[in-house]
C-alpha positions in Angstrom: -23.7 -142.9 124.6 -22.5 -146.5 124.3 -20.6 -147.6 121.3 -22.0 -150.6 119.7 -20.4 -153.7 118.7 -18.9 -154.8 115.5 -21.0 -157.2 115.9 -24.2 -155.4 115.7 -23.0 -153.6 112.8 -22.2 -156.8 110.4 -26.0 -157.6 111.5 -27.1 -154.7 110.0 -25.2 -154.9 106.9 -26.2 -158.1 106.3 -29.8 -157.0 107.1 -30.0 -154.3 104.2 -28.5 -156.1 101.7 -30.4 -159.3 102.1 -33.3 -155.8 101.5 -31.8 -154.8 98.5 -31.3 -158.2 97.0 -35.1 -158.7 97.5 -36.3 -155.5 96.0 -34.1 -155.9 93.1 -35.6 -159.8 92.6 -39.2 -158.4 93.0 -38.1 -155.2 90.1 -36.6 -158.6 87.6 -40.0 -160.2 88.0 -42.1 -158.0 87.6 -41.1 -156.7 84.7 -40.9 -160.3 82.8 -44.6 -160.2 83.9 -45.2 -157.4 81.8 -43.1 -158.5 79.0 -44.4 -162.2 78.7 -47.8 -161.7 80.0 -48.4 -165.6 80.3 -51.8 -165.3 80.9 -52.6 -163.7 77.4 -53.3 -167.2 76.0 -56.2 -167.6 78.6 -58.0 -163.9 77.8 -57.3 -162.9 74.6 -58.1 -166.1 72.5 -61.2 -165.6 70.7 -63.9 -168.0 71.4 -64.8 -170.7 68.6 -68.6 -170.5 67.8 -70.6 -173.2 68.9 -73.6 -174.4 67.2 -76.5 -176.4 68.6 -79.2 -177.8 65.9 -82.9 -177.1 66.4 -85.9 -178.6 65.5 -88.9 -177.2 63.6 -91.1 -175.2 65.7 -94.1 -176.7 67.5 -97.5 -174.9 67.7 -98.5 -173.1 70.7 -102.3 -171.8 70.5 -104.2 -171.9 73.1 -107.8 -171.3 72.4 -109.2 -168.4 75.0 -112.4 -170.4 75.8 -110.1 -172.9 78.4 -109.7 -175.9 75.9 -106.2 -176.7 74.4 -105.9 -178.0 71.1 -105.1 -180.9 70.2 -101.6 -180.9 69.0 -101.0 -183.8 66.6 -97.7 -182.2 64.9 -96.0 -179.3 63.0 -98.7 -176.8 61.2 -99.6 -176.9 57.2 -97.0 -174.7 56.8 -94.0 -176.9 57.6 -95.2 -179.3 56.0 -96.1 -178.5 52.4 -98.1 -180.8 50.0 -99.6 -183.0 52.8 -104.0 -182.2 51.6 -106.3 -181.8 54.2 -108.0 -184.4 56.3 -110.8 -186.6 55.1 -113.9 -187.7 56.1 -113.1 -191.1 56.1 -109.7 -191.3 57.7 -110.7 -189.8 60.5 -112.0 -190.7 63.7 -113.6 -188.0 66.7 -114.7 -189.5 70.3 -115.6 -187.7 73.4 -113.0 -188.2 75.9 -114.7 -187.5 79.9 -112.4 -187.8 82.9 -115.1 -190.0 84.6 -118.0 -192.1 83.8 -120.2 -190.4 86.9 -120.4 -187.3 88.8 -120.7 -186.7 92.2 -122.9 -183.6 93.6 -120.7 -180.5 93.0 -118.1 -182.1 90.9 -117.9 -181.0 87.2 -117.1 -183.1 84.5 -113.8 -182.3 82.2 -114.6 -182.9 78.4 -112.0 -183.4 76.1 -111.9 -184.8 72.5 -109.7 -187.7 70.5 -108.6 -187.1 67.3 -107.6 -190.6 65.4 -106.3 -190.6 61.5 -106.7 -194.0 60.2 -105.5 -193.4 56.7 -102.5 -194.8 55.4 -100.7 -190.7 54.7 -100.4 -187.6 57.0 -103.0 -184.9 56.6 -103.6 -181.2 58.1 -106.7 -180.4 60.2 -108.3 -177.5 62.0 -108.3 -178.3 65.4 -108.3 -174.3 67.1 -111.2 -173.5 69.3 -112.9 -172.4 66.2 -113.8 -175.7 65.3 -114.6 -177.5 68.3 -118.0 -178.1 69.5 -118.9 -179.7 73.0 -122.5 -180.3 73.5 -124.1 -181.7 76.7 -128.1 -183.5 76.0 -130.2 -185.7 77.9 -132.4 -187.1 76.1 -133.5 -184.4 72.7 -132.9 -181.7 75.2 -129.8 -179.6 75.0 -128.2 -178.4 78.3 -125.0 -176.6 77.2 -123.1 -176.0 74.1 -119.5 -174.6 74.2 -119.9 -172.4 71.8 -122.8 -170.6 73.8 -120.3 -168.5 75.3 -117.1 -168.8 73.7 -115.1 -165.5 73.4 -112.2 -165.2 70.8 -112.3 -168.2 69.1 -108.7 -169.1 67.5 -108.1 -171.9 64.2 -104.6 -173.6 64.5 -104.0 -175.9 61.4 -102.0 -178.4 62.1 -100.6 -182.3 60.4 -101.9 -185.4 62.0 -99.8 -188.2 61.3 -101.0 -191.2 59.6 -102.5 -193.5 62.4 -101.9 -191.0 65.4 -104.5 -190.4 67.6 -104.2 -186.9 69.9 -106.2 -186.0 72.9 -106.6 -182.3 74.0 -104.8 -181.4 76.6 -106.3 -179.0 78.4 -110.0 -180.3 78.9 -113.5 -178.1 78.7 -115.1 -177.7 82.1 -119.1 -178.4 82.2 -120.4 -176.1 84.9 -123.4 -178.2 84.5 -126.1 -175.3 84.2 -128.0 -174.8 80.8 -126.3 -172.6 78.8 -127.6 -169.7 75.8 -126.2 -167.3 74.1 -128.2 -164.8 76.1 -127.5 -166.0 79.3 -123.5 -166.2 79.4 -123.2 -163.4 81.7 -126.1 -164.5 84.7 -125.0 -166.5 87.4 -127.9 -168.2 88.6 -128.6 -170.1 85.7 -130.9 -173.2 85.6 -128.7 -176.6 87.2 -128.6 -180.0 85.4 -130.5 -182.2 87.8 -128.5 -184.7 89.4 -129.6 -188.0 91.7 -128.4 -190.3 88.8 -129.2 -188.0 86.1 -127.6 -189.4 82.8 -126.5 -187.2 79.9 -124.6 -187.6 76.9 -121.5 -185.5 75.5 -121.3 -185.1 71.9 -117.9 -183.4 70.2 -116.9 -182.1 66.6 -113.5 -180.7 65.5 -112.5 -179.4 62.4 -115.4 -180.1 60.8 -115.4 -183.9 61.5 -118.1 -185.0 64.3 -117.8 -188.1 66.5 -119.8 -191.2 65.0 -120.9 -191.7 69.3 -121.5 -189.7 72.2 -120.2 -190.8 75.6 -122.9 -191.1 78.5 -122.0 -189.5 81.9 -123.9 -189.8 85.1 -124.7 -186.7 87.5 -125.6 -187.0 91.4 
């Protein structure tokens, strides 16, 4: 076998102990790692509490026969000492999302609330208390309380001179209604061809001074 070089061997000394110095710089640093921990700042400080202000909570009924209430602001009970509604502050209109009906198309009935006295006041304004009723002429075609299920009150303050709308409107199938037909299906239609009719409302207690007129075709 050959004998190698000095050469070679000065390679491989300087080899390993370029090794060595490495292994013992990686040891140093690691350990000042362990000691100092420099990320401890980042993971062990304790979060400061945060606190975000909220407001008084709004009413959320939603009367089962398909009309929302109205919702003029927070209920009675946020708002002690404000007396109830009266008479002669307040105004109720039917509110219908079209003057005149084409065949097949039913008319959405809603109801505005107005309170024209000069201080806030609480009125009933759940399903409980709100009638729709559908004439022409002295005769009676539907009443929404005919076939209302689970009626719900909601007391609630209407500011002085607000006026609310319901959101969610009453749907006229335009049929006749009764109390003793609520579950047939082939009750008797309105008749149409130009038809007119006239929607009457009350809410809590209060009925509208009008009613509003609607065609049917």
């Amino acid at each position: 076998m050959p004998r190698q070089s000095a050469a070679v061997y000065r390679r491989r000394r300087i080899v390993a102990l370029i090794g060595l110095i490495l292994f013992i710089a990686f040891v140093g640093v690691s350990a000042w790692l362990l000691i100092t921990r420099p990320w401890a700042a980042a993971t062990d400080a304790t979060p400061v509490p945060t606190s975000t202000p909220t407001g008084k909570p709004t009413p959320n009924t939603t009367p089962t026969d398909g009309a929302e209430s109205p919702s003029p602001g927070p209920s009675a009970e946020e708002t002690p000492g404000v007396v109830a509604c009266e008479a002669g502050d307040i105004t109720v209109a039917a509110v219908t999302d079209a003057d005149s009906y084409a065949a097949g198309v039913l008319p959405n009935l809603s109801i505005s609330l107005t309170n024209n006295g000069a201080t806030d006041c609480t009125i009933d304004v759940g399903s409980t208390t709100q009638v729709f009723t559908v004439s022409s002429g002295a005769d009676v075609w539907w009443r929404s309380t005919d076939c209302q299920e689970n009626p719900s009150s909601m007391i609630a303050t209407l500011a002085a001179g607000a006026t609310v709308t319901s959101k969610v409107p009453v749907v006229w199938d335009r049929t006749r209604s009764s109390v003793e037909t609520c579950a047939q299906e082939n009750r008797p239609r309105a008749p149409g061809g130009g038809s007119s009719y006239h929607v009457a409302v009350e809410i809590g207690g209060f009925a509208g001074a009008t009613t509003k007129q609607i065609l049917l075709y």
